[in-house]
C-alpha positions in Angstrom: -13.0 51.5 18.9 -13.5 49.0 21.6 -14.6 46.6 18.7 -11.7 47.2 16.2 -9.2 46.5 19.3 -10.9 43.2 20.0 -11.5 42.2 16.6 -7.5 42.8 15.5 -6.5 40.7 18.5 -8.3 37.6 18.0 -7.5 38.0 14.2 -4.0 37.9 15.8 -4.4 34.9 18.0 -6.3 33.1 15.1 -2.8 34.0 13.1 -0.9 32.7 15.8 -2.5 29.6 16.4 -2.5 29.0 12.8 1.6 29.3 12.6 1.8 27.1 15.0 0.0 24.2 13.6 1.8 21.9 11.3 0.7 19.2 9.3 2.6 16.0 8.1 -0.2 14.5 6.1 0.2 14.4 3.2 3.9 13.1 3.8 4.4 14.5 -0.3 3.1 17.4 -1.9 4.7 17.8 -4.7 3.4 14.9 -6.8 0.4 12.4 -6.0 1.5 9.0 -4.7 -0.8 5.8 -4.1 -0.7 2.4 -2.8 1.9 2.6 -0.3 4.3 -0.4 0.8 7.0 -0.1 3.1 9.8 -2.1 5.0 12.3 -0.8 7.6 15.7 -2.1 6.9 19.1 -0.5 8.4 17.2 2.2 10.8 15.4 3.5 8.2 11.9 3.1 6.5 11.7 3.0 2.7 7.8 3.9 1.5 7.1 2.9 -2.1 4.0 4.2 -4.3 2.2 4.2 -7.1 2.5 7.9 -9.2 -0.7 9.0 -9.9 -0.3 11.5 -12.8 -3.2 11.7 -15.3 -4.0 14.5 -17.1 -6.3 17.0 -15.8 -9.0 16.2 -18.6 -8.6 12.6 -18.2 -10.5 11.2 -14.8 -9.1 7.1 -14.1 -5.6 5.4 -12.7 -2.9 6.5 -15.0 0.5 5.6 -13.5 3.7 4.1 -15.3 6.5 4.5 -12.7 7.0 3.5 -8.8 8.4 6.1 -6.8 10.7 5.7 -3.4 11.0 7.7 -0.3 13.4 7.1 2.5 12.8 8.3 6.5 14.5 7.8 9.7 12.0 9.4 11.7 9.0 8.9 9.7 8.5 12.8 9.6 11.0 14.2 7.4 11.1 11.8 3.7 13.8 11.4 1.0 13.2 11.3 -2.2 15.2 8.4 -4.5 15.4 8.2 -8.3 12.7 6.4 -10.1 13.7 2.8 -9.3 11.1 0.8 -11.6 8.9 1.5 -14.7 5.9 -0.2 -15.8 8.1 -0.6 -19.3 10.6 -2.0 -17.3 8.6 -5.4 -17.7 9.3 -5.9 -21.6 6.2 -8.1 -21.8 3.7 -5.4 -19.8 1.3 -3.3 -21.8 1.2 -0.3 -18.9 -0.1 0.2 -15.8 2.1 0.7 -12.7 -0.3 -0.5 -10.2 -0.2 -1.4 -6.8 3.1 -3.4 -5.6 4.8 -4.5 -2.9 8.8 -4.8 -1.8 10.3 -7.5 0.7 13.6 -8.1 1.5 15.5 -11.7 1.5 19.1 -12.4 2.2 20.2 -9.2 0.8 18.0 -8.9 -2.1 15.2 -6.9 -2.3 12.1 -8.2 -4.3 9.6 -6.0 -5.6 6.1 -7.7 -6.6 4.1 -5.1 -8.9 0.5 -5.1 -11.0 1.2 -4.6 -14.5 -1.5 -5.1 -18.0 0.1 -7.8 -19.3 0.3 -7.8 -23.3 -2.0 -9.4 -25.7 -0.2 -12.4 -25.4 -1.9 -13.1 -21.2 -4.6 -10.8 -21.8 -5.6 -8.5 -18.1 -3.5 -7.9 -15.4 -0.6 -9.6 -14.2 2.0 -9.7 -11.7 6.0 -9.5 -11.6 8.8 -9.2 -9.7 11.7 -7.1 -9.6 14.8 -7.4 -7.8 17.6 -5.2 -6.7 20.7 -5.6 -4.4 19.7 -2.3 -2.7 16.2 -1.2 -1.1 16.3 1.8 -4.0 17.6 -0.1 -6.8 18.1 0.0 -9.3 15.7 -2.8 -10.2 15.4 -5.4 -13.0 12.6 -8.2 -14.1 13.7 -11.0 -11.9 12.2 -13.5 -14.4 11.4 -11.9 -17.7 8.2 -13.4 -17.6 4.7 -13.0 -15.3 4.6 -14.5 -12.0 0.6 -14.1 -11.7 -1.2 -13.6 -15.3 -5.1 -13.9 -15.6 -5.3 -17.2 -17.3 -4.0 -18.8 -14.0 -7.2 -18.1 -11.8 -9.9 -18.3 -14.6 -11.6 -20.8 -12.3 -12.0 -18.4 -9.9 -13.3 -15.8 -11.6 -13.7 -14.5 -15.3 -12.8 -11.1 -14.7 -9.6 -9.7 -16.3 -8.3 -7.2 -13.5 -8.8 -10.1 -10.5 -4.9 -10.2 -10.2 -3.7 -7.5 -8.7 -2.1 -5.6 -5.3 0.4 -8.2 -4.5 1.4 -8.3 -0.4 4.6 -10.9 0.4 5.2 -12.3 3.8 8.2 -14.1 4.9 6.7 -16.6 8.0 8.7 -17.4 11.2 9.9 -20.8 9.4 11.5 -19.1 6.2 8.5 -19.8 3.8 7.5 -17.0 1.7 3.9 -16.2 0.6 2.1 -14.1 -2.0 -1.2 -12.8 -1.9 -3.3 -10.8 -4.0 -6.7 -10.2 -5.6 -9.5 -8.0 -6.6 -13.1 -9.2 -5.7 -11.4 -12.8 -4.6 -8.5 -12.7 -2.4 -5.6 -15.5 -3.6 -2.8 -16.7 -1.8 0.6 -19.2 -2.5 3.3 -20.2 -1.1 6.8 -18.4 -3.2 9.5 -20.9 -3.4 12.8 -20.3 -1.9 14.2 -18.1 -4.6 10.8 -15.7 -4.2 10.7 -15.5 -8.4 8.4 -18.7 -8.5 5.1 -20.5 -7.2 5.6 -23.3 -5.1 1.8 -25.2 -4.9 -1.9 -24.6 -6.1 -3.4 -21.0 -5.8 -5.8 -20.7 -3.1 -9.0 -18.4 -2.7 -10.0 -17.5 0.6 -14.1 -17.2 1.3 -14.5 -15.8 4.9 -13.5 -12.4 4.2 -17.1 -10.1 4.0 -17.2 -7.5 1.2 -13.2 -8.3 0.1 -12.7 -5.7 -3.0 -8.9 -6.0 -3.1 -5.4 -4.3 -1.4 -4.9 -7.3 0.5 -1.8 -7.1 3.5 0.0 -9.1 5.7 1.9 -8.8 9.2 2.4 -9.9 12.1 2.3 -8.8 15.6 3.0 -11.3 18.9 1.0 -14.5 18.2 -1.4 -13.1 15.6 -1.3 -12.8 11.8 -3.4 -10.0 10.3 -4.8 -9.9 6.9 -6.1 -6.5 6.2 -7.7 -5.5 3.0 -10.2 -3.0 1.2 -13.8 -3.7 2.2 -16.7 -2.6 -0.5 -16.5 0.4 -2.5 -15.9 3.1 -2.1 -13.5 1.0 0.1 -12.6 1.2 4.0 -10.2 -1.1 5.2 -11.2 -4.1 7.3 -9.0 -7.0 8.9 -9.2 -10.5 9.9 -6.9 -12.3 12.1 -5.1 -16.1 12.4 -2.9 -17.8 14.6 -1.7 -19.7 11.0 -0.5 -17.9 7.6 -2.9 -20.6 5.7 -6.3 -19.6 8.0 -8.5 -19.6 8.8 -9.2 -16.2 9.3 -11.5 -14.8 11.4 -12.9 -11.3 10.3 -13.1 -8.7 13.5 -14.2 -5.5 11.8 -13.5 -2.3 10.2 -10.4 -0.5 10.7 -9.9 2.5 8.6 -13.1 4.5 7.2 -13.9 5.7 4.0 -10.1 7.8 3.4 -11.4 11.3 2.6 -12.0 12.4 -1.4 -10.7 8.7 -2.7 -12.9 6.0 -3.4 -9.4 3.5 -2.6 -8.1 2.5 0.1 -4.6 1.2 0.4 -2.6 0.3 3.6 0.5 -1.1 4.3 1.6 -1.7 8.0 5.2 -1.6 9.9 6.6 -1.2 13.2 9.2 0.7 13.6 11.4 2.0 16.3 8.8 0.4 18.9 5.8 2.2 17.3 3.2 0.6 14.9 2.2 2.7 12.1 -0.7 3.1 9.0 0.3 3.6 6.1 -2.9 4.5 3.8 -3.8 7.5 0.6 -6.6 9.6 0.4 -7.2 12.5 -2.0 -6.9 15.3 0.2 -3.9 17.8 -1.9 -6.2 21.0 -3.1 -7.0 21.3 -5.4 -6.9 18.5 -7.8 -6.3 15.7 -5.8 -9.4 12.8 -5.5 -9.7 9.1 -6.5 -7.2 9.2 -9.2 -5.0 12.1 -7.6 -4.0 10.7 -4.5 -1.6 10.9 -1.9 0.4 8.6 1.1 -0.7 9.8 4.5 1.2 8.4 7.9 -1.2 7.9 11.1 -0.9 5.5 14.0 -1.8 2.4 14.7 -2.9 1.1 18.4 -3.9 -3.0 19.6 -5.8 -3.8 22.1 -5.3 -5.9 25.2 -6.9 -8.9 23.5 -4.4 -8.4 19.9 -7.5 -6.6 17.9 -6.6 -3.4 16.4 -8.1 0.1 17.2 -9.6 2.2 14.0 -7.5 4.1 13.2 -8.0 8.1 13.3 -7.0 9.5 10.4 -5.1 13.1 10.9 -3.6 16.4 9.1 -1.3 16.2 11.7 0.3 13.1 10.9 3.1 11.8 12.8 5.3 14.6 15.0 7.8 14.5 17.1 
């Protein structure tokens, strides 16, 4: 009898505790999301991703639409209407890969990874723009920014030009970079719709697969991006936006059940945050089923950043 007591109050505490946890990570569980970007604009965050949706028999990337979320405490999200379609861009195939959104004088410019038509064979890059951060959104050019046949001498790989990351320096220049297996970079012209210079390729960064980011803290420029594969994320750091770059180490591990990695990296409200996916919605979700996850982010003394410690819990209050 002694037994039965004991054993129906610690199945009670375990049913307490268990109420009492909550878990923020994912941040949605009602659909996959990947890739996210983010900006804070007007006290509020706006998170943009990829939709994963593939069929359950079919095992690769299948998305055709970007998806946006609002916050203003980075815990409870807003969905928007679809802003953007991969056959918004009348000269893209499919594929609504990893992009990014930056805001400029009161536009908002949204770079995205498309499979440009049999006219630029392989991936490609365009941009979007909108007057709002949730649209709606139209081609800003009608044409690729980035298509494959610009970088051939780089590589001979169709799917090099992808994951685009835009910063906006301290002086007012804008620049893009991007780039699977070699990471690109070039400077945007004033109206962020066109190249201003050569294309780059930077060498120093060890086992650089792709998901390239920018941002700045104090003195330092970061360059995070997706080391090997399955991917971590790794970072280097710069006092300059053109290099060099000096690579200090890994700083988010293997992101549970997804063989990607993709961050994106803000302040907000005096706290720093990661934005990154992993794979972790039972029961489906994985490397093509994947979902935004919130965590965050800490620098040291010297401006290097600690790994990061991926959670369930996410970000409370």
């Amino acid at each position: 009898m002694r037994n039965l007591v004991f054993c129906m109050l610690l199945g009670t505490t375990f049913l307490a505790m268990a109420q009492q946890e909550h878990f923020n990570n994912p941040i949605v569980t009602d659909k996959y999301t990947a890739d996210p970007a983010a900006i804070v604009h007007d006290g509020k965050v706006y998170l943009y991703a990829g939709h994963d949706e593939p069929a359950d028999d079919y095992n690769f990337y299948d998305l055709n639409e970007w998806l946006v979320y609002s916050s203003e405490d980075m815990i409870h999200w807003k969905e928007h209407p679809v802003p953007l379609k991969a056959s918004d861009f009348k000269w893209a195939k499919e594929d609504a890969w990893a992009a990014e959104v930056i805001e400029k004088n009161g536009k908002f410019y949204w770079y995205v990874t498309v499979h440009h038509d049999d006219t630029h064979p392989g991936k490609a890059i365009g941009v979007a723009v909108a007057d709002s951060p949730v649209g709606p959104f139209k081609d800003a050019r009608g044409k690729a920014l980035i298509t494959n046949d610009m970088t051939t001498e780089f590589t001979d790989i169709s799917w090099d030009d992808i994951d685009p990351t835009v910063f906006i320096d301290d002086n007012g220049q804008a620049y893009l970079y991007w780039g699977n297996t070699v990471c690109y970079w070039a400077k945007l012209k004033g109206n962020m719709i066109e190249l201003d210079g050569e294309i780059h390729a930077i060498t120093s960064l060890p086992h650089y697969t792709e998901a390239p980011y920018i941002h700045k803290k104090g003195d330092w420029y970061y360059l995070s991006y997706a080391y090997d594969f399955p991917e971590k994320t790794a970072y280097a750091m710069s006092r300059s936006m053109e290099g060099p770059w000096e690579y200090k180490g890994i700083l988010n591990e293997v992101a549970g059940n997804s063989n990607t990695n993709h961050q994106a990296i803000i302040e907000f409200k005096g706290i720093d945050y990661f934005i990154y996916h992993n794979g972790s919605i039972p029961t489906k979700g994985g490397s093509f089923r994947r979902s935004v996850c919130i965590d965050q982010l800490f620098y040291n003394a010297d401006g290097t950043m600690k790994r990061i410690q991926m959670t369930s819990e996410g970000i409370q209050k």
